[in-house]
VOPAGU-2260 file (C-alpha; in pm, 1 decimal, decimal comma):
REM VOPAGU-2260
SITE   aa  ch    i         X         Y         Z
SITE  UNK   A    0   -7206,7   -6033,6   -2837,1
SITE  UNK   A    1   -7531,8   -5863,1   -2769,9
SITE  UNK   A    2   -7458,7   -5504,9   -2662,8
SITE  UNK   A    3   -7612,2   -5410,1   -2288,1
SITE  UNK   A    4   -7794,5   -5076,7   -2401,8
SITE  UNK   A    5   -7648,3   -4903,7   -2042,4
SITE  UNK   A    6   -7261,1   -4923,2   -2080,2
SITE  UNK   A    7   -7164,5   -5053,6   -2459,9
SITE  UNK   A    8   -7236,2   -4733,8   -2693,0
SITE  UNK   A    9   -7476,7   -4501,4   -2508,0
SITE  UNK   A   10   -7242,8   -4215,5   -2412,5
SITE  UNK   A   11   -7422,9   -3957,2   -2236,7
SITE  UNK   A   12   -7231,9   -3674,2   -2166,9
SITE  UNK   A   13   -7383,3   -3654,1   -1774,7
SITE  UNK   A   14   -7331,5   -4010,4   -1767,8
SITE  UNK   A   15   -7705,7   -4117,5   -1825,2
SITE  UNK   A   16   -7835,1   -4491,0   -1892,0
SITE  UNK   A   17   -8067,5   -4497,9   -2193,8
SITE  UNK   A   18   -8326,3   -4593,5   -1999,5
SITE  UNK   A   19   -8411,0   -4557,3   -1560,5
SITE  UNK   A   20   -8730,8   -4688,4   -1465,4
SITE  UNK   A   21   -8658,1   -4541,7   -1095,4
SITE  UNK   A   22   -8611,8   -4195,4   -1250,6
SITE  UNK   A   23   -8765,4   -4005,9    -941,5
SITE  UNK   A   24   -8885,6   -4289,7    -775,2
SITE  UNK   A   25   -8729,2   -4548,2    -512,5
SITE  UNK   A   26   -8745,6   -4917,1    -644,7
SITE  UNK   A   27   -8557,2   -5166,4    -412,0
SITE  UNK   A   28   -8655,7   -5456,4    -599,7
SITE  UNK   A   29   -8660,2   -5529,4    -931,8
SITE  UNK   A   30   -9030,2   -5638,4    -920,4
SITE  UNK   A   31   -9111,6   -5274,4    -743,9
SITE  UNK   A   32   -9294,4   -5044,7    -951,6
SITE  UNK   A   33   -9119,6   -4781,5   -1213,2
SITE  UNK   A   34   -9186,4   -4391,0   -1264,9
SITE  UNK   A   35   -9503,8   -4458,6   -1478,5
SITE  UNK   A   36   -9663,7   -4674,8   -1216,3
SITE  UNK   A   37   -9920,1   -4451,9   -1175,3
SITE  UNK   A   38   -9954,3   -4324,5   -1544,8
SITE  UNK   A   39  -10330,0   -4324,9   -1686,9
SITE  UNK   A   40  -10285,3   -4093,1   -1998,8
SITE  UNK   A   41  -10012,8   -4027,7   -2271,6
SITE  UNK   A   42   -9914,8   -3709,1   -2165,1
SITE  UNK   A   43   -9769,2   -3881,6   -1799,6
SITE  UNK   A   44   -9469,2   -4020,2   -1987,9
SITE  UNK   A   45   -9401,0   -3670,2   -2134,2
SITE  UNK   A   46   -9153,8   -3513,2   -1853,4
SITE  UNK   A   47   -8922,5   -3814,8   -1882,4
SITE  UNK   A   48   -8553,4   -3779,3   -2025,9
SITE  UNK   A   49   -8606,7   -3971,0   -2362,8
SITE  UNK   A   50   -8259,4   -4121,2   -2469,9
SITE  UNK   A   51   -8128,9   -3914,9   -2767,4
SITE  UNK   A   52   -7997,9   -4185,9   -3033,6
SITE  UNK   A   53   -7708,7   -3876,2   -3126,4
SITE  UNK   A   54   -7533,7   -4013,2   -2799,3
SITE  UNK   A   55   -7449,6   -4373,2   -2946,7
SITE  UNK   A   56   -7077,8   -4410,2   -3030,2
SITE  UNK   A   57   -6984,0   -4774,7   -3119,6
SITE  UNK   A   58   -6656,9   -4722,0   -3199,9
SITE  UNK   A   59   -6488,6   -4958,7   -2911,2
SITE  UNK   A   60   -6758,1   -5249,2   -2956,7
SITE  UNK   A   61   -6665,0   -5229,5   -3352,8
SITE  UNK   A   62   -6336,8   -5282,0   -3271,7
SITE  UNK   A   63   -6441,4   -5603,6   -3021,6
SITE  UNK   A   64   -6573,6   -5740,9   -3299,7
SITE  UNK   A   65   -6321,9   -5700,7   -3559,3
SITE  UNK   A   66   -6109,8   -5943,1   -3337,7
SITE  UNK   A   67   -6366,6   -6175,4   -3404,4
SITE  UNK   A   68   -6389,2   -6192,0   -3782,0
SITE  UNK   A   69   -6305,9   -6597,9   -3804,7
SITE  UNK   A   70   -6635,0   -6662,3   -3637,8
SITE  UNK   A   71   -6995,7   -6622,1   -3706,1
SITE  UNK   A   72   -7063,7   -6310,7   -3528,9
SITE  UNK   A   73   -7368,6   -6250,6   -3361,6
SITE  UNK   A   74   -7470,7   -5905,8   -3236,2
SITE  UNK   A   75   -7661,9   -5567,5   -3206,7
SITE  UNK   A   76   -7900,9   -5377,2   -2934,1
SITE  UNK   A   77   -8019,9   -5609,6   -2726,5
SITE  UNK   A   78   -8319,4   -5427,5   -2694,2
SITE  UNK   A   79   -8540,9   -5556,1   -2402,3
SITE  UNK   A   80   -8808,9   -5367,6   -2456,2
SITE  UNK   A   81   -9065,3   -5610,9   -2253,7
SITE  UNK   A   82   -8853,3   -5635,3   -1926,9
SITE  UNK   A   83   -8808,1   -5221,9   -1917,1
SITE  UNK   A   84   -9153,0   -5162,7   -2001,4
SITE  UNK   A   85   -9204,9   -5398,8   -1686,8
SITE  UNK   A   86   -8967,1   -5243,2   -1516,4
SITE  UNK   A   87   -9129,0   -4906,3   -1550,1
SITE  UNK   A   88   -9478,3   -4968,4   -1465,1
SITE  UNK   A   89   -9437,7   -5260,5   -1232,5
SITE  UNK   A   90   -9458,5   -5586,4   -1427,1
SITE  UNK   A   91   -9791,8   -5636,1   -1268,6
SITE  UNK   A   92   -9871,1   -5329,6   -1300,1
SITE  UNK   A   93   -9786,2   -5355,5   -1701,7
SITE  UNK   A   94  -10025,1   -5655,1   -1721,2
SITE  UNK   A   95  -10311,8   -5484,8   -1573,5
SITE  UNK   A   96  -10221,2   -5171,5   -1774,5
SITE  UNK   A   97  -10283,6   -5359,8   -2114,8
SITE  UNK   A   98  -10654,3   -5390,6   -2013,7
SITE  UNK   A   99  -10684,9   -5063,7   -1820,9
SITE  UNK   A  100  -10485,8   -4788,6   -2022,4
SITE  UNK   A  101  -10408,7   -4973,7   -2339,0
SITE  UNK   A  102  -10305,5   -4631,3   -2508,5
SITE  UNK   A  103  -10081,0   -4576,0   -2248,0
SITE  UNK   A  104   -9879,5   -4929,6   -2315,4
SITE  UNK   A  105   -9872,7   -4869,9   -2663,1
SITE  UNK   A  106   -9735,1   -4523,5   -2611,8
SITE  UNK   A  107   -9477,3   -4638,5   -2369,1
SITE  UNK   A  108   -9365,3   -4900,4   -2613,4
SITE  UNK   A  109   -9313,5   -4702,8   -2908,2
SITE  UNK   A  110   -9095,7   -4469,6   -2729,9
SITE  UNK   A  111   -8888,7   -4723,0   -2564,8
SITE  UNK   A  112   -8813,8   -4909,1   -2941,0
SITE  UNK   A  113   -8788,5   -4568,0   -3109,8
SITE  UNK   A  114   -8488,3   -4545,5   -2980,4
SITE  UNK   A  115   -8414,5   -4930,1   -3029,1
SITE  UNK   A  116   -8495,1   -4913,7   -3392,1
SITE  UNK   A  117   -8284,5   -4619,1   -3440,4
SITE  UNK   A  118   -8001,9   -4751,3   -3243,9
SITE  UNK   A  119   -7966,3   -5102,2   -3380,9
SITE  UNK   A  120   -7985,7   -4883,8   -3741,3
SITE  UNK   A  121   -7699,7   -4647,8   -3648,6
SITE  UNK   A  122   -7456,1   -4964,2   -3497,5
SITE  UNK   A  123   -7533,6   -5193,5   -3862,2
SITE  UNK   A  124   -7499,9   -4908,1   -4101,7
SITE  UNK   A  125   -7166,0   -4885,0   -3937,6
SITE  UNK   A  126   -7088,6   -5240,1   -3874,5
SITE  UNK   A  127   -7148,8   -5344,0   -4214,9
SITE  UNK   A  128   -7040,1   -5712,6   -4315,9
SITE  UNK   A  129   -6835,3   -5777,3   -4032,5
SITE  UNK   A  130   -7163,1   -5991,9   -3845,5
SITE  UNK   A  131   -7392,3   -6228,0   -3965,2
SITE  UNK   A  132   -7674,0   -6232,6   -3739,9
SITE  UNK   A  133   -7844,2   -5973,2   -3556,7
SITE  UNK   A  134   -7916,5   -6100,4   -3224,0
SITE  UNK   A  135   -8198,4   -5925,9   -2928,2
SITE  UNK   A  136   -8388,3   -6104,1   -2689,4
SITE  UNK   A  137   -8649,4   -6052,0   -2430,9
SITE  UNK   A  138   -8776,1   -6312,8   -2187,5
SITE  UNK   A  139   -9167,1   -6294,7   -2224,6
SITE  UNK   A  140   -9210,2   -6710,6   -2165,0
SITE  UNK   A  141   -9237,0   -6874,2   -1783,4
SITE  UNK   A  142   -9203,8   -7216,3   -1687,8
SITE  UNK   A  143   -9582,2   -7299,8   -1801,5
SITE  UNK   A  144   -9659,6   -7031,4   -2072,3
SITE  UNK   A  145   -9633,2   -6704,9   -2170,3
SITE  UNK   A  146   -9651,6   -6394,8   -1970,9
SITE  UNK   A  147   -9947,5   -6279,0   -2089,3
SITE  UNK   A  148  -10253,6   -6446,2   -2388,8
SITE  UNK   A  149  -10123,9   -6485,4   -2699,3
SITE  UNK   A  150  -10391,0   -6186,0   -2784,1
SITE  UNK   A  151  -10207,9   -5938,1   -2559,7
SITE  UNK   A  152   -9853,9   -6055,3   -2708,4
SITE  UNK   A  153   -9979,5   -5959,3   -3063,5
SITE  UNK   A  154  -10116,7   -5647,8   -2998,4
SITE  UNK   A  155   -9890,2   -5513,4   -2759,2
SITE  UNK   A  156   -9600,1   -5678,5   -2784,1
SITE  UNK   A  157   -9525,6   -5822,3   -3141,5
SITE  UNK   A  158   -9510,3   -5524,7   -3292,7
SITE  UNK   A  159   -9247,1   -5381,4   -3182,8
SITE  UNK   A  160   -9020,7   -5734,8   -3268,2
SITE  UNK   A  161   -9144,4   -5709,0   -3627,5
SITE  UNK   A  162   -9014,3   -5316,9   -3603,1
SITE  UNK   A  163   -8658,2   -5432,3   -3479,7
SITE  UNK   A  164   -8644,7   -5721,0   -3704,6
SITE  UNK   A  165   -8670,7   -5462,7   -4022,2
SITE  UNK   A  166   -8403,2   -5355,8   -3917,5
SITE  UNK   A  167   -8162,9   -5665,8   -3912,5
SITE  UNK   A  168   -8340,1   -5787,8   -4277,5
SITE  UNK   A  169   -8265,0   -5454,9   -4437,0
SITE  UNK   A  170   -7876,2   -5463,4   -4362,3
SITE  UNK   A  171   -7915,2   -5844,8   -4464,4
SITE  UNK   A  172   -7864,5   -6055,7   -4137,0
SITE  UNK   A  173   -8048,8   -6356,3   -4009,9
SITE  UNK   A  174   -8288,8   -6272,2   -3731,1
SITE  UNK   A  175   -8197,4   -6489,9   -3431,1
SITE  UNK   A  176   -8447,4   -6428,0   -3089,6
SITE  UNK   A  177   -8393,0   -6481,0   -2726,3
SITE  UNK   A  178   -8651,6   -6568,9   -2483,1
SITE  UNK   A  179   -8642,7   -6824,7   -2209,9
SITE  UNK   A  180   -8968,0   -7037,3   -2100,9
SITE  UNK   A  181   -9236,0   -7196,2   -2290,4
SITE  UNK   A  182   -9334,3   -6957,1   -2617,8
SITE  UNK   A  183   -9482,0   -7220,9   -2826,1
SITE  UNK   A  184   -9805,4   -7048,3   -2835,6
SITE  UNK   A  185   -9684,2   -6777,9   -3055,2
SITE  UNK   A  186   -9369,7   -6961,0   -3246,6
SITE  UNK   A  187   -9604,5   -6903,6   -3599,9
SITE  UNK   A  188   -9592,7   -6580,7   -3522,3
SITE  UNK   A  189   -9246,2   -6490,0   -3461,8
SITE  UNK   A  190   -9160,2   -6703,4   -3823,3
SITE  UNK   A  191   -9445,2   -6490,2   -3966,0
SITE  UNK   A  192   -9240,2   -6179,9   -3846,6
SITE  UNK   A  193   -8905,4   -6274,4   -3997,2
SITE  UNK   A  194   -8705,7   -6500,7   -3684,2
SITE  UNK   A  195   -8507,4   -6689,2   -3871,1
SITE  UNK   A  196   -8305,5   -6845,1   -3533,5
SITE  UNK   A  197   -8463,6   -6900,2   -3207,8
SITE  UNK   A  198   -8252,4   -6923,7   -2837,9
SITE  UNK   A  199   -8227,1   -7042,1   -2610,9
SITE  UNK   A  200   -8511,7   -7372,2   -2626,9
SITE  UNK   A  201   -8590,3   -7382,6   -2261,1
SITE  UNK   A  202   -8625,3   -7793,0   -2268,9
SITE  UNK   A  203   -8836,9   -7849,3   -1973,5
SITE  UNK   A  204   -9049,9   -7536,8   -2041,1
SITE  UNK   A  205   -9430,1   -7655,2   -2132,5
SITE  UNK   A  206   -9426,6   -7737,9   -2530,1
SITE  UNK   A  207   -9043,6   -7701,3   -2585,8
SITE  UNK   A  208   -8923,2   -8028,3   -2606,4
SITE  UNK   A  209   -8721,7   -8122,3   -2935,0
SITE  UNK   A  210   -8974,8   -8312,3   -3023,7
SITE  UNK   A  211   -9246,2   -8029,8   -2999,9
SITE  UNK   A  212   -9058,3   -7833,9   -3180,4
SITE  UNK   A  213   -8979,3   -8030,1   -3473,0
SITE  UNK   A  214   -9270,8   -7940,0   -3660,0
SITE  UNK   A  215   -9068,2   -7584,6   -3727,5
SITE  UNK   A  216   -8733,1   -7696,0   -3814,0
SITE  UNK   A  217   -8779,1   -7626,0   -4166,9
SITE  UNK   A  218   -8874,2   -7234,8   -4079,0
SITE  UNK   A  219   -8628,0   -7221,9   -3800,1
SITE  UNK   A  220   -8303,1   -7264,5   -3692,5
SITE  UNK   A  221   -8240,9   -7330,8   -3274,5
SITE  UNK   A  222   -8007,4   -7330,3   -3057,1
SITE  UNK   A  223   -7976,0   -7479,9   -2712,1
SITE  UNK   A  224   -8233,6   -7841,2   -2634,1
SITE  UNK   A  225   -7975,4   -7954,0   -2338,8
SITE  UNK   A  226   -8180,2   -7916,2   -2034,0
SITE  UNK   A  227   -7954,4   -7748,1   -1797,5
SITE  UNK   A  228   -8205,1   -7691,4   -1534,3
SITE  UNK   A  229   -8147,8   -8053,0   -1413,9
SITE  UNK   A  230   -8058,8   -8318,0   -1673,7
SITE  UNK   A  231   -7731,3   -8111,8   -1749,6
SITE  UNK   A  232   -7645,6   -8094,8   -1365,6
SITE  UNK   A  233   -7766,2   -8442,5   -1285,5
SITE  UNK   A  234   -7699,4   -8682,9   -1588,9
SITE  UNK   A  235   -7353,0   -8885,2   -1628,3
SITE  UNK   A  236   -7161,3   -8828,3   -1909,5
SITE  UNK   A  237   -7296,4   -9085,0   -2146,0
SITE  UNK   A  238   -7627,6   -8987,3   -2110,6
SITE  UNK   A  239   -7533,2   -8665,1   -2192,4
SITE  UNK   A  240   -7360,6   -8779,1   -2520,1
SITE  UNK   A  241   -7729,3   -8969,1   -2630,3
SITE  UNK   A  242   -7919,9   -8669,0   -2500,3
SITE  UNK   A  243   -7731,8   -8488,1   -2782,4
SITE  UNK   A  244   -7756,2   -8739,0   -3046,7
SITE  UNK   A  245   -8105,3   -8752,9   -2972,2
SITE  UNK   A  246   -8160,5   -8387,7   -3052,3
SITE  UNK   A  247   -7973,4   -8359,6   -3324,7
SITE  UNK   A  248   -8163,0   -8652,4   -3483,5
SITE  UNK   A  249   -8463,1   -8430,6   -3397,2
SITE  UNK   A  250   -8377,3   -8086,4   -3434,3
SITE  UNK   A  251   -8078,5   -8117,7   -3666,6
SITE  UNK   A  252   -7955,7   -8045,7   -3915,5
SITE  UNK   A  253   -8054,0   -7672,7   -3852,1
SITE  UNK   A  254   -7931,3   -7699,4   -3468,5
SITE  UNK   A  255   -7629,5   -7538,5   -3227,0
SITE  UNK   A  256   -7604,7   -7757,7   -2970,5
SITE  UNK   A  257   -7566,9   -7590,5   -2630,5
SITE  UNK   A  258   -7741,0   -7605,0   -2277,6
SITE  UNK   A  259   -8069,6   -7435,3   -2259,9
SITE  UNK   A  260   -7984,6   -7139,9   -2089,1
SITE  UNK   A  261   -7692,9   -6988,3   -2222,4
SITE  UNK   A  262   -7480,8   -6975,6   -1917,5
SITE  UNK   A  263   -7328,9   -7278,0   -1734,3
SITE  UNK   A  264   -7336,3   -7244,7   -1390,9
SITE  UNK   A  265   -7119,0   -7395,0   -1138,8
SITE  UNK   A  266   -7314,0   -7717,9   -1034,8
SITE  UNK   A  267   -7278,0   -7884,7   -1380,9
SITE  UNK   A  268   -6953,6   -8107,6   -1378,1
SITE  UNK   A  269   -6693,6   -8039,6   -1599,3
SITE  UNK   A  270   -6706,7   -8427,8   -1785,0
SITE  UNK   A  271   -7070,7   -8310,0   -1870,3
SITE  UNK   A  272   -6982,6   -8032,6   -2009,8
SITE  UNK   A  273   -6676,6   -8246,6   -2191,8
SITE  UNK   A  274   -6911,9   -8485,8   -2318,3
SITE  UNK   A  275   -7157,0   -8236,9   -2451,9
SITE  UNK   A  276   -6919,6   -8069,8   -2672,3
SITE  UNK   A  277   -6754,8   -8405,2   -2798,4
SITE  UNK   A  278   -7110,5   -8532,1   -2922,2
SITE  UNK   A  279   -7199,7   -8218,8   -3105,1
SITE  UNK   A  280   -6868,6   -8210,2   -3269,3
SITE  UNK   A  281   -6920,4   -8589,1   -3349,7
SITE  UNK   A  282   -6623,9   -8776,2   -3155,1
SITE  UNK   A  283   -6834,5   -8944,9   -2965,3
C-alpha cells in the first residue's frame, strides 16, 4: 500500500497537495510544461510553496494497515520524485535542463526529496514493526531503455534513491523499487544503493527477460516476469501455467509471481488469470 503523497497523510490546513507543478501556470496535459519551465538559476524555484513535512498526519493509513498485520506489508511515500520533477519543468524540458542548467536540476531535486526523506522518516518512526518492506517507485525505463544515459541517471537521479533508501534500511525494512520499462543498464547500481526487491519486471521491455535477469537473482528479489502487455491477454491457459514454471525455474526461488504491470486490466480472461495463480501456488 504505497501512500499517494496528495490525499493519504498530507493535511494542509488550506487543503494544499504537497506538490503542484501548475502552481500559476495552465498545464492541460500532463506532458505540458510546469511552473519552473522557464527556470535558469536557483533562486527561480524560491517563491514556490515548499510542502512543510509538520502537515503529515498518518494516523488513518496506520490504522489501514493494522488490518493487515497477517500479511507481508508493503508500504511508505511513494515518492516520485522523477515524474514531478518532469512534471514541473516539462519532461523535455527536464532532459534538456540536465545539460543546460544542471544546478538548477539538482536544486529542484533536493527540495522535492527533502520533503520525501523527511516524510517517509516521520510515517516509519511511527509505523514501527507493523511493515516489512518499504516500497516507492518511479518509472524512469521506456519500452527500449532508459529515459535518459546511464551518466545522467547517476548524477541526477540516483542520488536521491540512495537518500530515500537510508531511510527504509535505518528502520530495518527491505528496499523494494518500482519502475516500469527496460532499466537493465543501471540494475548494478540500484543493488549498489541498497534495492533489495525490484517491481514490476516489464518482460518485453529491452533486457528484462527472466533470463536477462538471472544473472542478479542472488542480489535481488523480483516480482512480476508475466508479460501482460500481450502474452497475458493472448495466451491460453496452459501456456500460461508453463510461462510460470518457466520463470520460476529462472527467477525463483527469490520470485512473486504476478503480471508485469501490477494492474490487470480488463482484456485478460479470467481462466488466465486462474491459471496464473494456480501455477505459482503449485497446483498445477
Amino acid at each position: 500500500m504505497p501512500l499517494d503523497h496528495g490525499r493519504a497523510g498530507y493535511k494542509h490546513p488550506e487543503g494544499r497537495p504537497a506538490f503542484d507543478p501548475s502552481y500559476g501556470v495552465t498545464r492541460d496535459t500532463l506532458s505540458a510544461p510546469g511552473c519552473f519551465a522557464e527556470a535558469e538559476t536557483v533562486s527561480d524555484l524560491d517563491d514556490y510553496p515548499w510542502p512543510d513535512p509538520k502537515y503529515l498526519d498518518f494516523t488513518d493509513v496506520y490504522k489501514e494497515i493494522d488490518k493487515y498485520q497477517d500479511k507481508m506489508v508493503f508500504t511508505g511515500m511513494w515518492s516520485p520524485f522523477f515524474h514531478e520533477i518532469a512534471d514541473f519543468f516539462g519532461m523535455e524540458n527536464y532532459f534538456i535542463k540536465m545539460y543546460e542548467c544542471p544546478e538548477v536540476v539538482e536544486a529542484l531535486t533536493e527540495r522535492i526529496v527533502d520533503f520525501y526523506v523527511a516524510a517517509n522518516d516521520k510515517f516509519f518512526a511511527g509505523l514501527g514493526d507493523r511493515a516489512d518492506v518499504m516500497f516507492f517507485g518511479n518509472d524512469f525505463g521506456t519500452q527500449r531503455d532508459l529515459f535518459v544515459s546511464p551518466e545522467s541517471f547517476r548524477r541526477f537521479v540516483l542520488p536521491a534513491f540512495r537518500r530515500l533508501i537510508a531511510v527504509g534500511k535505518k528502520y530495518g525494512k527491505l528496499v523494494m523499487l518500482h519502475s516500469c520499462g527496460s532499466i537493465y543498464r543501471i540494475i548494478p547500481d540500484l543493488i549498489e544503493s541498497g534495492v533489495d526487491i525490484l517491481h514490476p519486471i516489464q518482460a518485453q521491455a529491452a533486457g528484462m527477460r527472466a533470463v536477462d535477469l538471472a544473472q542478479y537473482k542472488n542480489d535481488l528479489a523480483f516480482v512480476g516476469g508475466i508479460d501482460a502487455q500481450s502474452f497475458f491477454v493472448n495466451a491460453t491457459p496452459d501456456e500460461i501455467r508453463a510461462e510460470v514454471r518457466r520463470v520460476r525455474s529462472v527467477l525463483g526461488p527469490g520470485l512473486v509471481v504476478s503480471p508485469s504491470h501490477e494492474e490487470i486490466l480488463p482484456n485478460v480472461p479470467a481462466a488466465n488469470i486462474k491459471a496464473m495463480a494456480e501455477a505459482a501456488h503449485g497446483l498445477a
